[in-house]
KENUNU-682262 format. One record per residue (C-alpha): residue number from 0; x, z, y. Coordinates in steps of 0.1 Angstrom, whole numbers, plus 5000, padded with zeros to 4 digits. Layout:
BEGIN
<nr = NUM	x = X	z = Z	y = Y>
...
***
This chain:
BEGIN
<nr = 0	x = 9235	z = 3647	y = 1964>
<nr = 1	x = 9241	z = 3663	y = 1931>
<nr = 2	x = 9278	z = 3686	y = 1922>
<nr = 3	x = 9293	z = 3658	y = 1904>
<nr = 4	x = 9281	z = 3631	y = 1929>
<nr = 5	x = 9296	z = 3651	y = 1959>
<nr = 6	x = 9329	z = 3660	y = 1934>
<nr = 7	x = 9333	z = 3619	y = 1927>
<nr = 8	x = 9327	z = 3611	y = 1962>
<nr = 9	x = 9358	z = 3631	y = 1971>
<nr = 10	x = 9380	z = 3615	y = 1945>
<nr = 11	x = 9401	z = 3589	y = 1954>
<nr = 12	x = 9401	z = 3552	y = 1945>
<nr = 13	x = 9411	z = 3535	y = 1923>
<nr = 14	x = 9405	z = 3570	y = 1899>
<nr = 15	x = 9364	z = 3574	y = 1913>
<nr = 16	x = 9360	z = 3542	y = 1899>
<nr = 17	x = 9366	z = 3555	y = 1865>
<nr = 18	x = 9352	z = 3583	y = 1867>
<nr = 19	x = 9320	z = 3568	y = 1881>
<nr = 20	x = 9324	z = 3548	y = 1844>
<nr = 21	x = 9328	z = 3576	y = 1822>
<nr = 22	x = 9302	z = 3603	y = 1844>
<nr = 23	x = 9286	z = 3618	y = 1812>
<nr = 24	x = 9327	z = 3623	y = 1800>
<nr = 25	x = 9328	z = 3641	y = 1836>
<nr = 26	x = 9298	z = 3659	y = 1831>
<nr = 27	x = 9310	z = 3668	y = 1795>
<nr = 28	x = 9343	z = 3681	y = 1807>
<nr = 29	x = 9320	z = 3704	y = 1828>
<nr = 30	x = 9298	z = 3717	y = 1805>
<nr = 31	x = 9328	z = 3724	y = 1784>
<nr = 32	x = 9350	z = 3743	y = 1811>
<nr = 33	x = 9318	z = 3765	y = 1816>
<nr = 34	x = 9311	z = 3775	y = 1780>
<nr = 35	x = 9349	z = 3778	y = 1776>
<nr = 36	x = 9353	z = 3804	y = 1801>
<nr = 37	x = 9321	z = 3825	y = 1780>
<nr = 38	x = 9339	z = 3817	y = 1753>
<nr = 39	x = 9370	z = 3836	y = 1763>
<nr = 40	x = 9356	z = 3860	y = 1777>
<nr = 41	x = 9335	z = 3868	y = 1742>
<nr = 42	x = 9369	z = 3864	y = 1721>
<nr = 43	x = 9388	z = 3883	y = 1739>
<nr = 44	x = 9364	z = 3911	y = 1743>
<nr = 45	x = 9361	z = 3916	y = 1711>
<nr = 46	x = 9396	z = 3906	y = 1697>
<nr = 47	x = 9409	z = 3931	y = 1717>
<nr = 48	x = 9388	z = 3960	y = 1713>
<nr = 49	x = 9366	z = 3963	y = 1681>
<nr = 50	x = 9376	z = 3935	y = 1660>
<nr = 51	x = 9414	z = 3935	y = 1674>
<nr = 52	x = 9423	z = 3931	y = 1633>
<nr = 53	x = 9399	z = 3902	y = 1628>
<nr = 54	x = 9404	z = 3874	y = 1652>
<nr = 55	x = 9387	z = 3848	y = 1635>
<nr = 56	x = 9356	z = 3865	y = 1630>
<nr = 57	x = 9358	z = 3871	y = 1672>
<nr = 58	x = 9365	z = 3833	y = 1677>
<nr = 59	x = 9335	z = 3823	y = 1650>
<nr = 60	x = 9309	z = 3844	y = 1670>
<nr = 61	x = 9326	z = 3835	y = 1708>
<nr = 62	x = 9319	z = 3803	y = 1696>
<nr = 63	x = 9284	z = 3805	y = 1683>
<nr = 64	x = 9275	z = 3818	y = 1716>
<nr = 65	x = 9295	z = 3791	y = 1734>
<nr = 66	x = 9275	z = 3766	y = 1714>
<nr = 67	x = 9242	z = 3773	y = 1722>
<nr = 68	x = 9251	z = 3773	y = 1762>
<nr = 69	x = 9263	z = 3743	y = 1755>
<nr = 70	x = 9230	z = 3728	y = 1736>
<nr = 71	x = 9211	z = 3736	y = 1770>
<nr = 72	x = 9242	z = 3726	y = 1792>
<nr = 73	x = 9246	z = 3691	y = 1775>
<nr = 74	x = 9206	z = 3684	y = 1769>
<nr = 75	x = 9196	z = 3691	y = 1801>
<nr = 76	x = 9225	z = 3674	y = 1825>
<nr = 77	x = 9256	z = 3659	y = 1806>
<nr = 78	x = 9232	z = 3637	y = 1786>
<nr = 79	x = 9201	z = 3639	y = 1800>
<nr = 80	x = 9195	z = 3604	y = 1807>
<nr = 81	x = 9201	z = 3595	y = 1767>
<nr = 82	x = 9172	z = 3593	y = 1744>
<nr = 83	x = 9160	z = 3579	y = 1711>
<nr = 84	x = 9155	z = 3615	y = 1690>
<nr = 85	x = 9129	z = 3643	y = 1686>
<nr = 86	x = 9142	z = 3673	y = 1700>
<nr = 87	x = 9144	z = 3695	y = 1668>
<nr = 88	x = 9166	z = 3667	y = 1649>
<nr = 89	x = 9184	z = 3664	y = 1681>
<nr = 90	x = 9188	z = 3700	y = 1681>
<nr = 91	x = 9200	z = 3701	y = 1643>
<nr = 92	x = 9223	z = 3675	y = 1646>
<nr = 93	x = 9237	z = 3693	y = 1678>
<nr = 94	x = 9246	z = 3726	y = 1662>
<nr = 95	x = 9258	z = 3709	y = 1625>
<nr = 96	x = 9282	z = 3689	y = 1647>
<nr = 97	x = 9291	z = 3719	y = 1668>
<nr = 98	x = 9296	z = 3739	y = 1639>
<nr = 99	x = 9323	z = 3721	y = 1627>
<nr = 100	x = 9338	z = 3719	y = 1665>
<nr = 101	x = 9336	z = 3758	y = 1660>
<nr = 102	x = 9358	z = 3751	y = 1627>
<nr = 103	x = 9379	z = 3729	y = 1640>
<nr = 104	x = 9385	z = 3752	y = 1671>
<nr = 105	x = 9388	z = 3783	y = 1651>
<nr = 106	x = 9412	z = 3764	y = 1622>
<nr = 107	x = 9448	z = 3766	y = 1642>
<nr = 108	x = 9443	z = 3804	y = 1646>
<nr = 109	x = 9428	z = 3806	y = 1609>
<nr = 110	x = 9467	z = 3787	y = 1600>
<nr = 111	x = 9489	z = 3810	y = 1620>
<nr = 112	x = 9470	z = 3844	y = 1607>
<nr = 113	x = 9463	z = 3839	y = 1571>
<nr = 114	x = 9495	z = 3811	y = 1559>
<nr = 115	x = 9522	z = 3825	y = 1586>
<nr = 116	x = 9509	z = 3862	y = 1590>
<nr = 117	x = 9519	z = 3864	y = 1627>
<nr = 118	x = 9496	z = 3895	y = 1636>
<nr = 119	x = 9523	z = 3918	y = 1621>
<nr = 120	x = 9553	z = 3901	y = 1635>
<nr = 121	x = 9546	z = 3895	y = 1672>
<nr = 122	x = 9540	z = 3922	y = 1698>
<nr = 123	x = 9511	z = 3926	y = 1717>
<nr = 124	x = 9520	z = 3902	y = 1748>
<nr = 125	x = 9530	z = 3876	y = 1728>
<nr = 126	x = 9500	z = 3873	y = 1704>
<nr = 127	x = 9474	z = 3870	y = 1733>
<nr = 128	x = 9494	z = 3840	y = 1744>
<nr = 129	x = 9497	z = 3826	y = 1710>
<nr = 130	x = 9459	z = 3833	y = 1707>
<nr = 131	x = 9452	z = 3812	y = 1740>
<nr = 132	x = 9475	z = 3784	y = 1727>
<nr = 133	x = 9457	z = 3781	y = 1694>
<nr = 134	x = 9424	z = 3787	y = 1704>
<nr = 135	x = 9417	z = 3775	y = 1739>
<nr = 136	x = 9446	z = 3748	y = 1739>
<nr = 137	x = 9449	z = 3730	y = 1700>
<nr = 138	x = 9415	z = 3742	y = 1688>
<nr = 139	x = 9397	z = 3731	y = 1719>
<nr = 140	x = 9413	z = 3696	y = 1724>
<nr = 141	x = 9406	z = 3691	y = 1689>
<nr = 142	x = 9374	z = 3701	y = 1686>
<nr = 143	x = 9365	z = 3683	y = 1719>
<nr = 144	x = 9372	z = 3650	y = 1708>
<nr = 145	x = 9352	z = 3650	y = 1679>
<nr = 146	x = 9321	z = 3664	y = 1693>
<nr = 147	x = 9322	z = 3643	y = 1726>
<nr = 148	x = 9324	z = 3614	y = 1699>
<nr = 149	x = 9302	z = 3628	y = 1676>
<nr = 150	x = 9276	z = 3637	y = 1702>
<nr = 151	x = 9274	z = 3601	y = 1718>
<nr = 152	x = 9269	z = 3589	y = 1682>
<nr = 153	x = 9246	z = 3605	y = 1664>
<nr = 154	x = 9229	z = 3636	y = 1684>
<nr = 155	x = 9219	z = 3622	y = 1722>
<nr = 156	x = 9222	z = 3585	y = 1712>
<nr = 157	x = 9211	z = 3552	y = 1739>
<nr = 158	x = 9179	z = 3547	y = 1738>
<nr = 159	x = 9179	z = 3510	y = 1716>
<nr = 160	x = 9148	z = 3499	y = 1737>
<nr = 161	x = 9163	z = 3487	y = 1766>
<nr = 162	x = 9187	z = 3465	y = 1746>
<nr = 163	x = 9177	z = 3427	y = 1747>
<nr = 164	x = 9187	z = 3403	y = 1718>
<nr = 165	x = 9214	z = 3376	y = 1718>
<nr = 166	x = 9202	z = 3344	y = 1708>
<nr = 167	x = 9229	z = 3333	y = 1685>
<nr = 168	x = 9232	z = 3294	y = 1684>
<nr = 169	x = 9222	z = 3278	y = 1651>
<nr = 170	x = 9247	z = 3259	y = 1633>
<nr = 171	x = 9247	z = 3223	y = 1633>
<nr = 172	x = 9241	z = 3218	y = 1602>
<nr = 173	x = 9199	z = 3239	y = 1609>
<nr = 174	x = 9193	z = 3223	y = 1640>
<nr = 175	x = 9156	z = 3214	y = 1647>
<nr = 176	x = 9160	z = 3179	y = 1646>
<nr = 177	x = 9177	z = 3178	y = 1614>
<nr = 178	x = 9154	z = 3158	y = 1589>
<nr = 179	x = 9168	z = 3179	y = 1560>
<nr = 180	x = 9161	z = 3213	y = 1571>
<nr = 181	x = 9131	z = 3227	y = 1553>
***
């Protein structure tokens, strides 16, 4: 029994039955908790030592990092079962999507340093708080939801072969036994 199969089993009804539904969301949410502790850990090594006056430039690379975890997380388990691209367009796609996420994530803290100037008004406490908040709270959620959306679409789509046509009735007018129909 895998992680997340032992994790669901232990969840309680009527909630395991949605997350039995949404597994590769669950998986996801995984991946992304893991390369979000990696990211922290990057940005605030580095925001805090040698680029404590550039935090964006810390968040950009935590990020880029973050990202390529998350390309081997998310190919190999969160959507491993999904196919239909070769794995160098997969790969592009993957990284052009999560380079936006990374400016998305990276665009609340971009806002509060560079429009409202708050390095050189709050103290040293209070801007690793406002840090987390903009990074790993607004900048994450954000950038979540549009690569979870963007990912399903475009870079780790269903594989279309296992999809089997609807016969679509004609309409009365085209039936087979219509003398007129040509």
């Amino acid at each position: 029994m895998s992680f997340v199969d032992a994790a669901i089993s232990r969840v309680p009804q009527p909630f395991r039955t949605i997350a039995v539904r949404h597994h590769e969301f669950v998986k996801f949410a995984i991946v992304g908790g893991t390369t979000m502790v990696v990211d922290l850990a990057i940005f605030y090594t580095l925001s805090l030592s040698i680029l404590e006056q550039k935090p964006v430039v810390a968040k950009v690379f935590s990020g880029v990092i973050a990202t390529i975890l998350s390309y081997i997380l998310n190919r190999e388990w969160s959507f491993k079962h999904r196919g239909g691209r070769e794995r160098h367009h997969e790969a592009l796609l993957f990284f052009t999507i999560s380079g936006v996420g990374v400016i998305i994530a990276a665009a609340p803290l971009w806002i509060a340093n560079n429009i409202f100037d708050i390095r050189t008004s709050l103290t040293f406490t209070t801007l690793v708080v406002v840090d987390f908040v903009l990074n790993y709270i607004i900048g994450n959620l954000l950038q979540m939801t549009f690569r979870f959306w963007s990912f399903r679409r475009w870079v780790f789509p269903e594989d279309s072969t296992g999809y089997e046509e609807i016969d679509q009735p004609e309409p009365a007018g085209l039936a087979a036994d219509d003398p007129g129909r040509i």
